[in-house]
PDB file as gemmi writes it, atoms N, CA and C in Angstrom:
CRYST1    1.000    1.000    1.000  90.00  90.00  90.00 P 1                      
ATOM      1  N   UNK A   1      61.475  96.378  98.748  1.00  0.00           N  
ATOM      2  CA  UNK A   1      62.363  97.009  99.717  1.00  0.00           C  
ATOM      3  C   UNK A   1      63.766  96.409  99.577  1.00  0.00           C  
ATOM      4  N   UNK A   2      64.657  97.137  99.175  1.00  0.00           N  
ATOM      5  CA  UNK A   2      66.685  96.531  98.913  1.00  0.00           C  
ATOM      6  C   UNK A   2      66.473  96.716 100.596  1.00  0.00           C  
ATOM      7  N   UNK A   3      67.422  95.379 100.876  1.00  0.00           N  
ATOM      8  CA  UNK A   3      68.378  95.631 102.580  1.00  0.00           C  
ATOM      9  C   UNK A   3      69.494  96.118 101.994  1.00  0.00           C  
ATOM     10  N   UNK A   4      70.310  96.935 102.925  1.00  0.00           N  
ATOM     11  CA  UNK A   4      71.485  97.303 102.921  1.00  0.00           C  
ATOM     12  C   UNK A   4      72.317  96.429 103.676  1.00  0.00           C  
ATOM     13  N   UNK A   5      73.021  95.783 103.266  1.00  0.00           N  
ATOM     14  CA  UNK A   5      73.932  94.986 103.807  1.00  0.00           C  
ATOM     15  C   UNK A   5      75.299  95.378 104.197  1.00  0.00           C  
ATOM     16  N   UNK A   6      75.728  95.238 105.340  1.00  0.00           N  
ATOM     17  CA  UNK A   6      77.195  95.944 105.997  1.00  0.00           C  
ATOM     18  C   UNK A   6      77.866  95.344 105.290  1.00  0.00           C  
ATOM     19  N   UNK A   7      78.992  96.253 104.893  1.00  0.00           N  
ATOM     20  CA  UNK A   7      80.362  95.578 104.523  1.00  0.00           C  
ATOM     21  C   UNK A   7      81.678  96.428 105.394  1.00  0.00           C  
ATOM     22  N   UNK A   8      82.421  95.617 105.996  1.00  0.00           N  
ATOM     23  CA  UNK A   8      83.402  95.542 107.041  1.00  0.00           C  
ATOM     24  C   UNK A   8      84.967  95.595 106.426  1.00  0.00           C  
ATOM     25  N   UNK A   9      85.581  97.037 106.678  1.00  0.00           N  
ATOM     26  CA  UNK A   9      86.833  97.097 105.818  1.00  0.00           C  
ATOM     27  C   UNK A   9      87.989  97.412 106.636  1.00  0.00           C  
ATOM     28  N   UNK A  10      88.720  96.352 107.152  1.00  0.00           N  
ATOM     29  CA  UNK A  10      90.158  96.758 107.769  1.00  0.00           C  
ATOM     30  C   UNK A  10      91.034  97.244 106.849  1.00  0.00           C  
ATOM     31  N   UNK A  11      91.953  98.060 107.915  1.00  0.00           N  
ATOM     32  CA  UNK A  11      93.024  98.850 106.955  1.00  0.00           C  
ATOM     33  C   UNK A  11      92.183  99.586 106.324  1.00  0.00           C  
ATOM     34  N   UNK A  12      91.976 100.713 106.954  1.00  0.00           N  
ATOM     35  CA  UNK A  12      91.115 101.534 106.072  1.00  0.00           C  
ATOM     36  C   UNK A  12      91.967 102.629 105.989  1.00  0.00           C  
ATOM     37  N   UNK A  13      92.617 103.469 107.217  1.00  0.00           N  
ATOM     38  CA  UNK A  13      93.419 104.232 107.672  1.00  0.00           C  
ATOM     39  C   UNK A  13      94.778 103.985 106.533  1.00  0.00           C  
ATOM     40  N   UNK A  14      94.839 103.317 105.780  1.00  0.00           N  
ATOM     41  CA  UNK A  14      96.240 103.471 104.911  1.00  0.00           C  
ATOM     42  C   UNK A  14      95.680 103.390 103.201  1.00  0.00           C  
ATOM     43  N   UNK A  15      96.584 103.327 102.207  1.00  0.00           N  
ATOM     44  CA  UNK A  15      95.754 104.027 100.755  1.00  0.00           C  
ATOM     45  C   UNK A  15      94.883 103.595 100.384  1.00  0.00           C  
ATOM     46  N   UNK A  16      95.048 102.452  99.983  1.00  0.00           N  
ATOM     47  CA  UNK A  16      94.168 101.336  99.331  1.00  0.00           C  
ATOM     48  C   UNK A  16      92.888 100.737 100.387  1.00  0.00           C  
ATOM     49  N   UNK A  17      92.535 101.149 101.612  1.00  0.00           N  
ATOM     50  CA  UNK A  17      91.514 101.035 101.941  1.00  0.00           C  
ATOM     51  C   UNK A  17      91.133 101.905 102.369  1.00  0.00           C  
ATOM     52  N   UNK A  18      91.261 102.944 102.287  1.00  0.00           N  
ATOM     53  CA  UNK A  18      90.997 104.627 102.637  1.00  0.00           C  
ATOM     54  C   UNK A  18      89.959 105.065 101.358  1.00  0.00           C  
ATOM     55  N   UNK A  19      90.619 104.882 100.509  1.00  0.00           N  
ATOM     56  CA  UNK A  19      89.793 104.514  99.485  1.00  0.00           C  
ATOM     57  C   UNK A  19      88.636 103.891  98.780  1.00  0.00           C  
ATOM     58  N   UNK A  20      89.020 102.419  99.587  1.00  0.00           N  
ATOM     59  CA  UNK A  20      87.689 101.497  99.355  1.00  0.00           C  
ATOM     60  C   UNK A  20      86.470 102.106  99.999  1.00  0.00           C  
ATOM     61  N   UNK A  21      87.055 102.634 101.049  1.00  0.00           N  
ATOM     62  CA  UNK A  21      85.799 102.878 102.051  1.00  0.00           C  
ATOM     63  C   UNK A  21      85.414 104.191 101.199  1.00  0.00           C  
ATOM     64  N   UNK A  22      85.856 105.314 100.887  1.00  0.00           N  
ATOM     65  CA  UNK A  22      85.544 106.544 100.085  1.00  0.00           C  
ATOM     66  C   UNK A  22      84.608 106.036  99.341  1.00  0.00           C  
ATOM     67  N   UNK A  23      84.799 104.798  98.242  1.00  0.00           N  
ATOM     68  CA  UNK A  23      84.114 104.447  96.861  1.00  0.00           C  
ATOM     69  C   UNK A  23      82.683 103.608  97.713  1.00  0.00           C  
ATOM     70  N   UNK A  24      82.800 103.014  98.445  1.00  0.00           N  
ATOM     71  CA  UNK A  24      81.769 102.207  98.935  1.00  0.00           C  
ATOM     72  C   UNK A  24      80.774 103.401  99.707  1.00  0.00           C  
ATOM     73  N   UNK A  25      81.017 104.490 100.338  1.00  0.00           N  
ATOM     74  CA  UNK A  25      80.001 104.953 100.924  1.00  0.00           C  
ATOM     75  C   UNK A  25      79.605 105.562  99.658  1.00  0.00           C  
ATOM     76  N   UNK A  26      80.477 106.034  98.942  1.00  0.00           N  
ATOM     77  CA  UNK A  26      79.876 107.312  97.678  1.00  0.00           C  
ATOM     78  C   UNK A  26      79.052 106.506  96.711  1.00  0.00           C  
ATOM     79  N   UNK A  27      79.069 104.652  96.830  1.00  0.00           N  
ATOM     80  CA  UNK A  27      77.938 103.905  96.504  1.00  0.00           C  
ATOM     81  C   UNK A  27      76.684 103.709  97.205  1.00  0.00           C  
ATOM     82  N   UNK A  28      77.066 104.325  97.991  1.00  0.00           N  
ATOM     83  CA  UNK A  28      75.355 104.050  99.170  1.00  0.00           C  
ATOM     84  C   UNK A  28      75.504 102.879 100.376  1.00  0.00           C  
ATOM     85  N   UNK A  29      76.239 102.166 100.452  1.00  0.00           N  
ATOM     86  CA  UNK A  29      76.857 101.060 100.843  1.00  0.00           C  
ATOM     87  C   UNK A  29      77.315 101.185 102.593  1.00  0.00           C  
ATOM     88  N   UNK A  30      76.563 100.372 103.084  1.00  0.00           N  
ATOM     89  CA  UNK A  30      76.525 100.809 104.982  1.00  0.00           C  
ATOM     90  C   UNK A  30      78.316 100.276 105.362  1.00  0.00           C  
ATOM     91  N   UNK A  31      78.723 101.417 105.149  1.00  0.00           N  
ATOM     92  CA  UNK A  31      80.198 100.526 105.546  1.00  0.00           C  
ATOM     93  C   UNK A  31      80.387 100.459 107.665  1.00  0.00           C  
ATOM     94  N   UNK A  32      81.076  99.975 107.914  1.00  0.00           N  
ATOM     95  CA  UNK A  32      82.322  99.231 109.179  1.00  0.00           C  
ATOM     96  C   UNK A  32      83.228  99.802 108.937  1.00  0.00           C  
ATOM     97  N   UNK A  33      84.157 100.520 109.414  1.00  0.00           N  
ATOM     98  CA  UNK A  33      85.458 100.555 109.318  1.00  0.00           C  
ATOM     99  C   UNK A  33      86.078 100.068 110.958  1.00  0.00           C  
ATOM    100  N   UNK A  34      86.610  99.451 110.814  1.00  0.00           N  
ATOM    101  CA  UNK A  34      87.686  98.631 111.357  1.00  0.00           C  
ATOM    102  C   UNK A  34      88.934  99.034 111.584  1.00  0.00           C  
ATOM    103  N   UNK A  35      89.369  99.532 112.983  1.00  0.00           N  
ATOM    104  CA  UNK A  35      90.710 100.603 113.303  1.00  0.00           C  
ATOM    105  C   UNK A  35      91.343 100.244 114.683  1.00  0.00           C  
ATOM    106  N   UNK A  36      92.023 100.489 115.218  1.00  0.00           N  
ATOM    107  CA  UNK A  36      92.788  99.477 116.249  1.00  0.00           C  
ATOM    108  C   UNK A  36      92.290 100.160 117.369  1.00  0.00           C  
ATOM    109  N   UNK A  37      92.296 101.477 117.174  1.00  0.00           N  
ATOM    110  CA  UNK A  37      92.131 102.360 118.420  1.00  0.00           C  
ATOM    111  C   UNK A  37      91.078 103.587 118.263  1.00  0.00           C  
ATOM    112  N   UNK A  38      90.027 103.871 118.465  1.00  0.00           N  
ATOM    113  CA  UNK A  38      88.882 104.436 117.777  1.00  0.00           C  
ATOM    114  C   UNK A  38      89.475 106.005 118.265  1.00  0.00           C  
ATOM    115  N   UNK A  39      89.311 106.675 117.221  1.00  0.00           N  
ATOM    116  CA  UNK A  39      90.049 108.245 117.706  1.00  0.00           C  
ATOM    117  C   UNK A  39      88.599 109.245 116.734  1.00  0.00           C  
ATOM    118  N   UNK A  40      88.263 110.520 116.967  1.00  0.00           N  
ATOM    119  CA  UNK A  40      87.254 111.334 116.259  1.00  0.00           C  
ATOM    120  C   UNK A  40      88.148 111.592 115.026  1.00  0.00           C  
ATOM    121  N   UNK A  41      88.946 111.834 114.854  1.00  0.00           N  
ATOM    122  CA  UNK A  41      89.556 111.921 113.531  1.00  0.00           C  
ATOM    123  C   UNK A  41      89.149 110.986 112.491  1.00  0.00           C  
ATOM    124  N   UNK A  42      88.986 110.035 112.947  1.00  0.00           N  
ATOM    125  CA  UNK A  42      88.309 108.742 111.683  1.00  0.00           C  
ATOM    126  C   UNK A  42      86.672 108.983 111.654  1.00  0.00           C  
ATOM    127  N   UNK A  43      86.017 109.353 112.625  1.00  0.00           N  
ATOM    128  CA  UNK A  43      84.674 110.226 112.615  1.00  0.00           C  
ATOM    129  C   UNK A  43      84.815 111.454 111.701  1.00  0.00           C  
ATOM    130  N   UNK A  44      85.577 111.740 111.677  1.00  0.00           N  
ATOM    131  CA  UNK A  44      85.315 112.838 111.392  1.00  0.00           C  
ATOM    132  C   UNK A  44      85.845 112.498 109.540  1.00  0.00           C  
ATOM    133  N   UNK A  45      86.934 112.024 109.198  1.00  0.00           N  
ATOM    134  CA  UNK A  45      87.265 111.360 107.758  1.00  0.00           C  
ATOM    135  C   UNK A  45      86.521 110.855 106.881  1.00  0.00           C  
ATOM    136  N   UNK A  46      85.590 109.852 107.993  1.00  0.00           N  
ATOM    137  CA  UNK A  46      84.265 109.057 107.261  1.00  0.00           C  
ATOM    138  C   UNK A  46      82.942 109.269 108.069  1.00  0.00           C  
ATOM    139  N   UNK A  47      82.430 110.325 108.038  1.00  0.00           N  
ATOM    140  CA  UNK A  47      81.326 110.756 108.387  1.00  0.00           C  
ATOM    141  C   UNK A  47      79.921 109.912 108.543  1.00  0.00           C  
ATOM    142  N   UNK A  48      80.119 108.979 107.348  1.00  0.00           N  
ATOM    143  CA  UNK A  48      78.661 108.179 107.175  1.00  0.00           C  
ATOM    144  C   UNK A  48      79.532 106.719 107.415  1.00  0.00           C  
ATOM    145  N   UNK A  49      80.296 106.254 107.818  1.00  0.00           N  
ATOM    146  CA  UNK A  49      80.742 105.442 108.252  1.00  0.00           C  
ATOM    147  C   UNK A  49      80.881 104.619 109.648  1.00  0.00           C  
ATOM    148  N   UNK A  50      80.254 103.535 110.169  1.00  0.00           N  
ATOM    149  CA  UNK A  50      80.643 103.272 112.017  1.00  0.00           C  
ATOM    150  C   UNK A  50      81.905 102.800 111.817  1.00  0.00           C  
ATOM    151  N   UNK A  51      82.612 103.693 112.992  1.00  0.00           N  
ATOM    152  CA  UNK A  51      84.026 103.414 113.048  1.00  0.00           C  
ATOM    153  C   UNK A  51      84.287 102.511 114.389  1.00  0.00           C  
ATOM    154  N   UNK A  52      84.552 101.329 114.311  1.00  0.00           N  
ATOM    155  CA  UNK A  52      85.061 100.397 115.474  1.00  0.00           C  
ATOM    156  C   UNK A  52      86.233 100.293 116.007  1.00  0.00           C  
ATOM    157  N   UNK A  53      86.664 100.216 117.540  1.00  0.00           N  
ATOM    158  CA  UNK A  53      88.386  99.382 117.435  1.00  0.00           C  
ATOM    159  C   UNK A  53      88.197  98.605 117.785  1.00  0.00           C  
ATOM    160  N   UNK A  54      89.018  97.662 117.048  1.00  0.00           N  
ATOM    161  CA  UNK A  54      89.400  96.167 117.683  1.00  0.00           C  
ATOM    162  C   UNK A  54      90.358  95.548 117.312  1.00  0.00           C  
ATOM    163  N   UNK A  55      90.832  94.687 117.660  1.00  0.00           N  
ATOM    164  CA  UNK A  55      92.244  94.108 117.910  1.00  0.00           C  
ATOM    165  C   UNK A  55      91.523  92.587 116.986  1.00  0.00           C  
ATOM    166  N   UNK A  56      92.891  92.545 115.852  1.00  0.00           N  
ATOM    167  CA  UNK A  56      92.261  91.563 115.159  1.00  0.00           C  
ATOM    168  C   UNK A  56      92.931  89.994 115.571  1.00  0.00           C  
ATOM    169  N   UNK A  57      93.726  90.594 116.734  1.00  0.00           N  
ATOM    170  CA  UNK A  57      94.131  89.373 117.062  1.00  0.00           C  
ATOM    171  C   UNK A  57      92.944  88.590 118.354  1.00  0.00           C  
ATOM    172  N   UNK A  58      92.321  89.335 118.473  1.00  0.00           N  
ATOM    173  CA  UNK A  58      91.327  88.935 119.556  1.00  0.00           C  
ATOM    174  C   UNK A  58      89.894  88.382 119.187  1.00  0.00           C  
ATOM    175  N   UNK A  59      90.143  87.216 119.466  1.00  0.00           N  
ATOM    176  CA  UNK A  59      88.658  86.678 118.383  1.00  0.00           C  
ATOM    177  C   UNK A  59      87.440  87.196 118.987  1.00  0.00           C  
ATOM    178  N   UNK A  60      87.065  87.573 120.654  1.00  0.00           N  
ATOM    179  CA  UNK A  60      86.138  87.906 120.983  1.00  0.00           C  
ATOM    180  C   UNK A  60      85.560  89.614 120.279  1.00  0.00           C  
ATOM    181  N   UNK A  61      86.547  90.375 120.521  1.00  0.00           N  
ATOM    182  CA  UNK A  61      86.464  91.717 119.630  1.00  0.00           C  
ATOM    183  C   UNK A  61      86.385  91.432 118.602  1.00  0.00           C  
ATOM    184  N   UNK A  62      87.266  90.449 117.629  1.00  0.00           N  
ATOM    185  CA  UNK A  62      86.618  90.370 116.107  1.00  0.00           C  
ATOM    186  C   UNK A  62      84.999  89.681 115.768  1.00  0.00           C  
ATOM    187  N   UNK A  63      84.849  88.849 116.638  1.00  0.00           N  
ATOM    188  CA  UNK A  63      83.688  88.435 116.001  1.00  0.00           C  
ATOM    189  C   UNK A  63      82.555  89.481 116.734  1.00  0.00           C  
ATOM    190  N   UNK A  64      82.539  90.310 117.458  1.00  0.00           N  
ATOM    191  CA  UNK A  64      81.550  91.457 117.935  1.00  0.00           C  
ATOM    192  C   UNK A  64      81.776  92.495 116.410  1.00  0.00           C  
ATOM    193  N   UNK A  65      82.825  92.907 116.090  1.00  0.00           N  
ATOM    194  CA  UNK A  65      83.161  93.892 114.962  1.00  0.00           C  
ATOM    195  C   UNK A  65      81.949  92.959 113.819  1.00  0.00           C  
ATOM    196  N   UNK A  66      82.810  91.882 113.491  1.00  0.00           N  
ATOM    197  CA  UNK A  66      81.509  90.967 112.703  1.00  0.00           C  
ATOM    198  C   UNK A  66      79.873  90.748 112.747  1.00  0.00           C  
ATOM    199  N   UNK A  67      79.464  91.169 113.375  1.00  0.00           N  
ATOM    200  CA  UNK A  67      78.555  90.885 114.062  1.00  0.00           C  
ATOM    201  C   UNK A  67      77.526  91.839 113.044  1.00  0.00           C  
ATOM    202  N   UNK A  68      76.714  91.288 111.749  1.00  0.00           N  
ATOM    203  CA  UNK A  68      75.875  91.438 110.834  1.00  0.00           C  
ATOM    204  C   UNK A  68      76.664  92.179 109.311  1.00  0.00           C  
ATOM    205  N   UNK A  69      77.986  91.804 109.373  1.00  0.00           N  
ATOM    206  CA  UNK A  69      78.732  92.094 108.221  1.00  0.00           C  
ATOM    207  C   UNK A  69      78.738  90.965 107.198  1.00  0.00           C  
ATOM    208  N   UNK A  70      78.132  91.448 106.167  1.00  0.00           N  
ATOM    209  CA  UNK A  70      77.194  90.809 104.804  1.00  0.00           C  
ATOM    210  C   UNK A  70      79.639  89.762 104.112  1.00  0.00           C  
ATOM    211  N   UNK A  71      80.061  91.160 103.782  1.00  0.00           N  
ATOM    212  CA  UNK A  71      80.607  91.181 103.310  1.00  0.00           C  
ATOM    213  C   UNK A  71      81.985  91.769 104.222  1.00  0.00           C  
ATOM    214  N   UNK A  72      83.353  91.410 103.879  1.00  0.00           N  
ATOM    215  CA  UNK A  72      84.910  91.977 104.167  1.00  0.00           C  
ATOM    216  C   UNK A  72      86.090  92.029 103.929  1.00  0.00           C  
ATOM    217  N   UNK A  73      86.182  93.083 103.933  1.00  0.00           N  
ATOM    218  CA  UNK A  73      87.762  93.066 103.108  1.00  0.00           C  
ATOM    219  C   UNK A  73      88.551  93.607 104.111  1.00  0.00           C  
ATOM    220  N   UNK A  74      89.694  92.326 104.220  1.00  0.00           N  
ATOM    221  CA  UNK A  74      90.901  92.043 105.154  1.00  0.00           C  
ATOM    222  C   UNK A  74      91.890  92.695 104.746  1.00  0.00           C  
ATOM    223  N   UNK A  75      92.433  93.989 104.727  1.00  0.00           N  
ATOM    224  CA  UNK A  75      93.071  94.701 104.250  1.00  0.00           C  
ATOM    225  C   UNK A  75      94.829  95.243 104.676  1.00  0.00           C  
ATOM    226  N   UNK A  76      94.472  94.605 106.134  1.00  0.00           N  
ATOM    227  CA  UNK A  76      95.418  95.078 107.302  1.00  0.00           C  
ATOM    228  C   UNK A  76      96.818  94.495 106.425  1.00  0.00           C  
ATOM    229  N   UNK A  77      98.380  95.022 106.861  1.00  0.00           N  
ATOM    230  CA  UNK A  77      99.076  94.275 106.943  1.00  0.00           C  
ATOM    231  C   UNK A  77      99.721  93.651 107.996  1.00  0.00           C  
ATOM    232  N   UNK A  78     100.239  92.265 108.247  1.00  0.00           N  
ATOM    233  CA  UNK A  78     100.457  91.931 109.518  1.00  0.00           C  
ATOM    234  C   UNK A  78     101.857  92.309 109.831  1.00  0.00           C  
ATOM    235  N   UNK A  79     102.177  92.337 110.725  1.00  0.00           N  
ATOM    236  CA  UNK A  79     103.735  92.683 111.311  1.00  0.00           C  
ATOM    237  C   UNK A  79     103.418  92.353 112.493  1.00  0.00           C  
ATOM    238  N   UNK A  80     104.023  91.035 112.685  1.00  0.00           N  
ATOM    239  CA  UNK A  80     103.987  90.749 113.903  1.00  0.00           C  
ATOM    240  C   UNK A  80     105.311  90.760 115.096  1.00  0.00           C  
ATOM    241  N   UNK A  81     105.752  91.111 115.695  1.00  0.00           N  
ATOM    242  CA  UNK A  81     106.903  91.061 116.565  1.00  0.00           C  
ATOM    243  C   UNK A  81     106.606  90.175 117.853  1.00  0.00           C  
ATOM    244  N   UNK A  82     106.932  89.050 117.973  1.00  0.00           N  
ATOM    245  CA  UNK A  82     106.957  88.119 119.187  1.00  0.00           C  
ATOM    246  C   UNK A  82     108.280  87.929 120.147  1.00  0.00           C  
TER     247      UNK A  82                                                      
END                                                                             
């Protein structure tokens, strides 16, 4: 019996991880996607995908998003304004 192991991809919503996530489900591969603000449009983009929001500045929401992800790719870019 293979486990399928989650893999967890921020920045998915822009090229280069819009993508990853495309190539990883079209591998069979239980993806996470990782999005700030959960909208059906990203349901609806990545169909076989769980789409989460969370704020990656918030460790309690990030480590729930984490929560049985094998593997992740940190994709976001930061811009922070203080």
């Amino acid at each position: 019996m293979t486990v399928r192991r989650k893999i967890l991809v921020t920045g998915a919503t822009a090229y280069i991880g819009g993508r990853l996530v495309q190539r990883l489900l079209a591998k069979g591969y239980d993806v996470r996607v990782m999005v700030a603000e959960f909208s059906p449009e990203y349901q609806d983009r990545w169909p076989n995908a769980e789409i989460v929001g969370a704020d990656a500045l918030d460790c309690e929401s990030l480590a729930k998003t984490m929560e049985g992800v094998h593997t992740a790719f940190y994709l976001m870019q930061s811009m922070f304004v203080r």
